[in-house]
C-alpha positions in Angstrom: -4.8 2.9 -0.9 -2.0 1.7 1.2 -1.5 -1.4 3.2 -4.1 -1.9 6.0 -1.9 -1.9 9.1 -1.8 -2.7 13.3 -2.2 0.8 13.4 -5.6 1.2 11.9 -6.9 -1.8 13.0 -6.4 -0.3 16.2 -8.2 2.9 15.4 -10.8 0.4 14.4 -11.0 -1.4 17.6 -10.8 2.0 19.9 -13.8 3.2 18.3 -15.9 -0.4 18.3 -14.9 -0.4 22.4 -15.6 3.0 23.6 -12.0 4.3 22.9 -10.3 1.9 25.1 -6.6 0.1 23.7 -6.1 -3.4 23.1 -3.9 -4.6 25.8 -0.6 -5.8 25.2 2.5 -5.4 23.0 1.6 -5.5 19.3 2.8 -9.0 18.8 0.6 -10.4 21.2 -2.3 -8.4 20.2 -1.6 -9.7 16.6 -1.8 -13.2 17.9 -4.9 -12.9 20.4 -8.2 -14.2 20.0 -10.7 -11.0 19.3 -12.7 -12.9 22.5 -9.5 -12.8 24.9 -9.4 -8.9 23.4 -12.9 -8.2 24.2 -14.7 -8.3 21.2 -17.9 -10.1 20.5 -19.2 -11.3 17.0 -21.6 -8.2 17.0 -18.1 -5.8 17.5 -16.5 -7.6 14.7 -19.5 -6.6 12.7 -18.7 -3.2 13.8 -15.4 -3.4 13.0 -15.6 -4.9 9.3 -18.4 -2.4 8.4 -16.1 0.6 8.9 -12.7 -1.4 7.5 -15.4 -1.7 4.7 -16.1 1.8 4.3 -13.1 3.2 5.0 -10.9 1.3 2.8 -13.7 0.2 0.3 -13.1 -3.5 0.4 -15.9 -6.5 1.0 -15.1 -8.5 4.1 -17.7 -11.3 3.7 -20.2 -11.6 7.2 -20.8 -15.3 7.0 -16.5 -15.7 7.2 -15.6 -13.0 9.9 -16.0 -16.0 12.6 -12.9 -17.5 10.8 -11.2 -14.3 11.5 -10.6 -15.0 14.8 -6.9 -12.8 15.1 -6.0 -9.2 14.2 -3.0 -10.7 12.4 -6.0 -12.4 10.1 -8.1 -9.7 10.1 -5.1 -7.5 8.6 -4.4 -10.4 6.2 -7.7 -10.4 4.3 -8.2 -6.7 4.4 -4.7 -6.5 2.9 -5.6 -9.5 0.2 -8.5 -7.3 -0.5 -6.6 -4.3 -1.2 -4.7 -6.2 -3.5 -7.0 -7.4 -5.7 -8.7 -4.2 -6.0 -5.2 -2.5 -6.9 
């Protein structure tokens, strides 16, 4: 599997918010707080459980409210991926 990119977790976050774009240029959506983007704890869950699926990687439940950025988000998914490889 490739790198998980902006790009998908994009797709990630249109479907989790009723199809809507994060605001912003990509850097500052990579820097913004999911809360400032709109997205609850329940919408992370969301979010994860289809990273999770799609990609087949374990995002742990009890640490997504550590992953409080995209760009850390994209990070683990991608730290995933590698061990996995």
């Amino acid at each position: 599997m490739n790198d998980f990119t902006l790009d998908h977790l994009k797709r990630f976050m249109r479907e989790c918010s009723g199809g809507e774009d994060p605001a912003g240029t990509d850097a500052d959506v990579l820097s913004e707080n999911f809360t400032e983007l709109g997205f609850d704890s329940l919408a992370l869950l969301q979010m994860a459980s289809l990273i999770e699926r799609e990609f087949g990687v374990a995002l742990p439940d009890e640490g997504l409210h550590k992953l409080d950025t995209p760009q850390k988000l994209i990070d683990l998914v991608n730290e995933q991926l590698g061990a996995h490889a």
